[in-house]
N, C-alpha and C positions, 0 to 999 in steps of 0.2 A: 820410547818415543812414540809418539802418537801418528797414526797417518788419518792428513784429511783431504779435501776435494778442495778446491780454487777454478774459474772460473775465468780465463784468463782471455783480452783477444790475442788472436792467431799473430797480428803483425808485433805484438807487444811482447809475446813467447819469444818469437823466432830471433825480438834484437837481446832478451834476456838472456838467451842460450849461448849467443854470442857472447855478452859479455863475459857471462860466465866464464867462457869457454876459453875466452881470450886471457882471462885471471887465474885461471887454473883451478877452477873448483867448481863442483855440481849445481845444477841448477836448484835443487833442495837448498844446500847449502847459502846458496845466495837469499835465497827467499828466508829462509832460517834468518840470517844476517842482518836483513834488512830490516823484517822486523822485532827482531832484540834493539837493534838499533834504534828504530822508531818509539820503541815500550819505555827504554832507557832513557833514551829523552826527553820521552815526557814525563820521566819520574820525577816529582817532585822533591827526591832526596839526592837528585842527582851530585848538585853541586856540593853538597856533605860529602859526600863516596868519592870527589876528586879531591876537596883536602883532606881524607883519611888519606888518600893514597899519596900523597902529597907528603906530610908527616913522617909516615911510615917509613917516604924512600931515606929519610934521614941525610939529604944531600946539604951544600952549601955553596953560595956563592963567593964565598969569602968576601975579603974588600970591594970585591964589583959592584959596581951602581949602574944601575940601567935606566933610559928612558924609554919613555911608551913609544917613541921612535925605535927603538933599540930592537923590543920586543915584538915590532910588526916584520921586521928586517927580514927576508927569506934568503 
Protein backbone atom coordinates (compact mmCIF):
# COMPACT_ATOMS: atom_id res chain seq x y z
CA UNK A 1 0.00 0.00 0.00
CA UNK A 2 1.10 3.23 -0.89
CA UNK A 3 1.36 6.24 1.66
CA UNK A 4 0.47 9.73 0.65
CA UNK A 5 -0.03 13.43 2.25
CA UNK A 6 -3.87 15.02 2.19
CA UNK A 7 -4.32 18.27 3.16
CA UNK A 8 -7.18 18.31 5.18
CA UNK A 9 -9.08 21.38 7.43
CA UNK A 10 -8.54 20.87 11.16
CA UNK A 11 -12.53 21.21 11.87
CA UNK A 12 -13.18 18.68 8.94
CA UNK A 13 -10.34 16.09 10.66
CA UNK A 14 -11.49 16.23 14.02
CA UNK A 15 -15.62 15.39 12.88
CA UNK A 16 -13.90 12.49 10.49
CA UNK A 17 -11.95 10.94 13.47
CA UNK A 18 -15.06 10.96 15.14
CA UNK A 19 -16.91 9.31 12.82
CA UNK A 20 -14.55 7.09 12.35
CA UNK A 21 -14.15 6.45 15.64
CA UNK A 22 -17.65 6.15 16.38
CA UNK A 23 -17.91 3.15 13.43
CA UNK A 24 -15.19 1.46 14.60
CA UNK A 25 -12.51 1.73 12.09
CA UNK A 26 -9.34 3.95 11.28
CA UNK A 27 -9.31 7.08 10.14
CA UNK A 28 -7.08 5.56 6.93
CA UNK A 29 -9.61 3.26 6.59
CA UNK A 30 -12.51 5.50 6.17
CA UNK A 31 -10.59 7.70 3.78
CA UNK A 32 -9.51 4.30 1.96
CA UNK A 33 -13.61 3.67 1.79
CA UNK A 34 -14.74 6.62 0.79
CA UNK A 35 -12.73 6.92 -1.95
CA UNK A 36 -13.12 3.33 -3.51
CA UNK A 37 -16.51 4.32 -3.03
CA UNK A 38 -16.52 7.48 -4.84
CA UNK A 39 -13.97 5.56 -7.86
CA UNK A 40 -16.74 2.70 -8.02
CA UNK A 41 -19.28 5.04 -8.80
CA UNK A 42 -18.31 6.62 -11.02
CA UNK A 43 -17.24 3.63 -12.91
CA UNK A 44 -18.91 3.36 -15.82
CA UNK A 45 -19.09 -0.56 -15.63
CA UNK A 46 -20.57 -0.24 -12.54
CA UNK A 47 -24.10 -1.31 -13.29
CA UNK A 48 -22.60 -4.63 -15.34
CA UNK A 49 -20.63 -5.59 -11.93
CA UNK A 50 -24.26 -5.46 -10.03
CA UNK A 51 -25.89 -7.87 -12.44
CA UNK A 52 -22.87 -10.08 -12.57
CA UNK A 53 -23.29 -10.28 -9.08
CA UNK A 54 -26.72 -10.45 -9.23
CA UNK A 55 -26.63 -13.71 -11.72
CA UNK A 56 -23.99 -15.25 -9.91
CA UNK A 57 -26.05 -15.18 -6.49
CA UNK A 58 -28.29 -17.66 -8.27
CA UNK A 59 -31.34 -16.69 -5.94
CA UNK A 60 -35.18 -16.66 -6.79
CA UNK A 61 -38.09 -15.17 -6.06
CA UNK A 62 -40.39 -17.86 -6.88
CA UNK A 63 -44.08 -17.00 -7.53
CA UNK A 64 -43.67 -13.51 -5.81
CA UNK A 65 -44.59 -10.36 -7.80
CA UNK A 66 -43.59 -7.23 -6.53
CA UNK A 67 -44.38 -3.55 -7.13
CA UNK A 68 -42.25 -0.64 -7.38
CA UNK A 69 -44.17 0.03 -4.11
CA UNK A 70 -43.17 -3.10 -2.68
CA UNK A 71 -39.48 -2.39 -3.43
CA UNK A 72 -39.17 1.07 -1.89
CA UNK A 73 -40.77 -0.48 1.36
CA UNK A 74 -38.10 -0.32 4.33
Amino acid sequence: MKNITLSIDESVLKIAREYARQHNISFNALVRRLIEQEVIRNNTNWLDNVFSQMDKANVSSGEEKWTREDLYRV
